[in-house]
C-alpha positions in Angstrom: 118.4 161.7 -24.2 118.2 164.6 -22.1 116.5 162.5 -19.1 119.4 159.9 -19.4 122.0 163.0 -19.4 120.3 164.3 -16.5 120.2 161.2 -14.9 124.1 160.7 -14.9 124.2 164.1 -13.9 122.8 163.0 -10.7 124.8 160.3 -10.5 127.9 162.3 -10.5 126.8 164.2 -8.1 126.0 161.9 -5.5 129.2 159.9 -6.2 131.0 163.2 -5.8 129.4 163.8 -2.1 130.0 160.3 -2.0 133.6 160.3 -2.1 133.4 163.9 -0.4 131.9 162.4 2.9 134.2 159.2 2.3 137.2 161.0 2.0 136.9 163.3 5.6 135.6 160.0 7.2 139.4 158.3 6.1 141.1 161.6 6.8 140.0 161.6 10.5 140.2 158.0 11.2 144.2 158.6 9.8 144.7 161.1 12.8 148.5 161.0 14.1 148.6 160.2 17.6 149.7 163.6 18.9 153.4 163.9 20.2 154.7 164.2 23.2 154.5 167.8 24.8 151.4 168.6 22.6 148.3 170.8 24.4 145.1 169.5 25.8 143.5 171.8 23.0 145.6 171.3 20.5 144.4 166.9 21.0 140.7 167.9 21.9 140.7 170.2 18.6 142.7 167.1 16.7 140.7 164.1 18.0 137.4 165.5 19.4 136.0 164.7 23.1 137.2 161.8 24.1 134.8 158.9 25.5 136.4 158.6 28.4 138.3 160.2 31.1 140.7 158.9 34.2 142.5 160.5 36.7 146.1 159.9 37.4 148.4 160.1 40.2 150.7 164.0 40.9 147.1 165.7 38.7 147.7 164.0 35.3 144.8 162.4 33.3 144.4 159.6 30.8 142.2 160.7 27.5 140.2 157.5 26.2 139.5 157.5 22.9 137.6 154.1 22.2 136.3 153.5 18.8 133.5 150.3 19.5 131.9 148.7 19.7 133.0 147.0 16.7 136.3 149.5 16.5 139.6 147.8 17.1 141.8 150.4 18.7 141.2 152.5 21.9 144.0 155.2 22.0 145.1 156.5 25.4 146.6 159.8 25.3 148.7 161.0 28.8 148.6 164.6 30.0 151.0 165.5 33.0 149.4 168.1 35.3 149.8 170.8 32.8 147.5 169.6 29.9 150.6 168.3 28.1 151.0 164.7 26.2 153.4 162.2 28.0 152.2 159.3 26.0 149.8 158.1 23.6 149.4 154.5 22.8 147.1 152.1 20.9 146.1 149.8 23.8 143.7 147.1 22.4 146.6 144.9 21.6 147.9 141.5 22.9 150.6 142.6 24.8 148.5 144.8 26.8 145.7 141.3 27.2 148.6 139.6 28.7 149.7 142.2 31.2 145.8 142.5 32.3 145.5 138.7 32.5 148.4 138.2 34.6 147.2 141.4 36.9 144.1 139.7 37.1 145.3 136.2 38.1 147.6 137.6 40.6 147.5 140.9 42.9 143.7 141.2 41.1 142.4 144.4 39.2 139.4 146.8 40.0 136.4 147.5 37.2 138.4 151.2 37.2 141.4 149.8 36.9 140.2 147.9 34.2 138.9 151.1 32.2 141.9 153.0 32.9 143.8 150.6 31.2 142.1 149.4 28.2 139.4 151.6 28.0 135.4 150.5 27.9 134.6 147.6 26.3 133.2 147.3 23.0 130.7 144.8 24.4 129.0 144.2 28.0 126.6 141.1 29.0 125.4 139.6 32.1 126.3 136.2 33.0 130.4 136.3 34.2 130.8 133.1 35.5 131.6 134.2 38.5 128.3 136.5 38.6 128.1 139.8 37.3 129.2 140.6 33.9 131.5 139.6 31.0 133.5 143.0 28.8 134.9 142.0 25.5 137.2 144.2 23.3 138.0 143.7 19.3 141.6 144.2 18.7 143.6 144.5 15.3 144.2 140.6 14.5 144.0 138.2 11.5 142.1 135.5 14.0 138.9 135.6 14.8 138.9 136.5 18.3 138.6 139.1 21.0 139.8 139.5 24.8 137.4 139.0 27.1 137.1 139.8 31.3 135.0 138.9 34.0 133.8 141.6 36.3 132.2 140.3 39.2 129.5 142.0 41.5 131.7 143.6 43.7 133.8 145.4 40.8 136.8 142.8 40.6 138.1 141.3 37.4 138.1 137.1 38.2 139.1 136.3 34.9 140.4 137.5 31.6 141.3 135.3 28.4 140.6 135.2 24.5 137.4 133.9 22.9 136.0 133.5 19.2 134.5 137.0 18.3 130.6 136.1 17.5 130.5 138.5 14.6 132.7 136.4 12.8 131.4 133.9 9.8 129.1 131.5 11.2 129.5 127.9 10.5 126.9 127.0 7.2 125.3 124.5 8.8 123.5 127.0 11.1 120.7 127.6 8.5 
């Protein structure tokens, strides 16, 4: 009896640290975006380093904070010249797809104009079909799919569109 009790002691430990660790992990992915007029500090202390960085125009910069590769939101958070939020929006969403798609097939849209925009993709691979390589972001959506651009050799986005995300269920007759 005492080896069982001491067993389930155990057991209610690790399910304590369990729920500890599980607990901060949900408490940081439920960060507010910050509001407008907040301090560079204040978000760096709030959200951590960011993954990516972009100048703006007039000194401002664009905080990327990308959570892939199989994330589905990249948050980009504004600071005018001062270190202070303007903006901070979820940007992996279709609304944003469409705008870079019709960029893309029109005036045409740089690899850095690209990441300034959407942030880095959760997945890169060679092959584009234009050359060069292919970027693909998960979103927040019920289907099974995920945006997709082609960045050719010289740094220009040929194409962007939607595609069937590969981590989804595979057929069952692929055994």
């Amino acid at each position: 009896m005492k080896v069982l009790h001491r067993v389930s002691a155990q057991v209610r430990v690790v399910a304590m640290f369990l729920a500890s660790v599980l607990t901060v992990l949900l408490a940081a992915c439920a960060t507010p975006p910050p509001a407008p007029g907040t301090a560079r500090d204040a978000v760096l202390q709030a959200w951590g380093q960011p993954t990516g960085r972009y100048a703006l125009p007039a000194g401002a910069e664009r905080l990327e904070y990308a959570t892939g590769p199989f994330g589905r939101t990249t948050w980009m958070i504004d600071l005018d010249a001062t270190g202070r939020v303007q903006q901070a929006r979820q940007v992996l969403n279709e609304a944003e797809f469409l705008q870079v798609q019709i960029r893309a097939g029109s005036v045409g849209l740089s690899r850095e104009e690209l990441l300034r925009w959407i942030g880095r993709p959760g997945e890169r691979r060679g092959g584009g079909w234009a050359g060069g390589e292919v970027w693909s972001w998960r979103y927040p959506t019920n289907d099974c799919l995920w945006f997709q651009a082609s960045v050719d050799v010289n740094g220009r986005v040929t194409s962007a569109a939607f595609g069937t995300d590969p981590t989804c269920d595979a057929p069952s007759d692929r055994n």
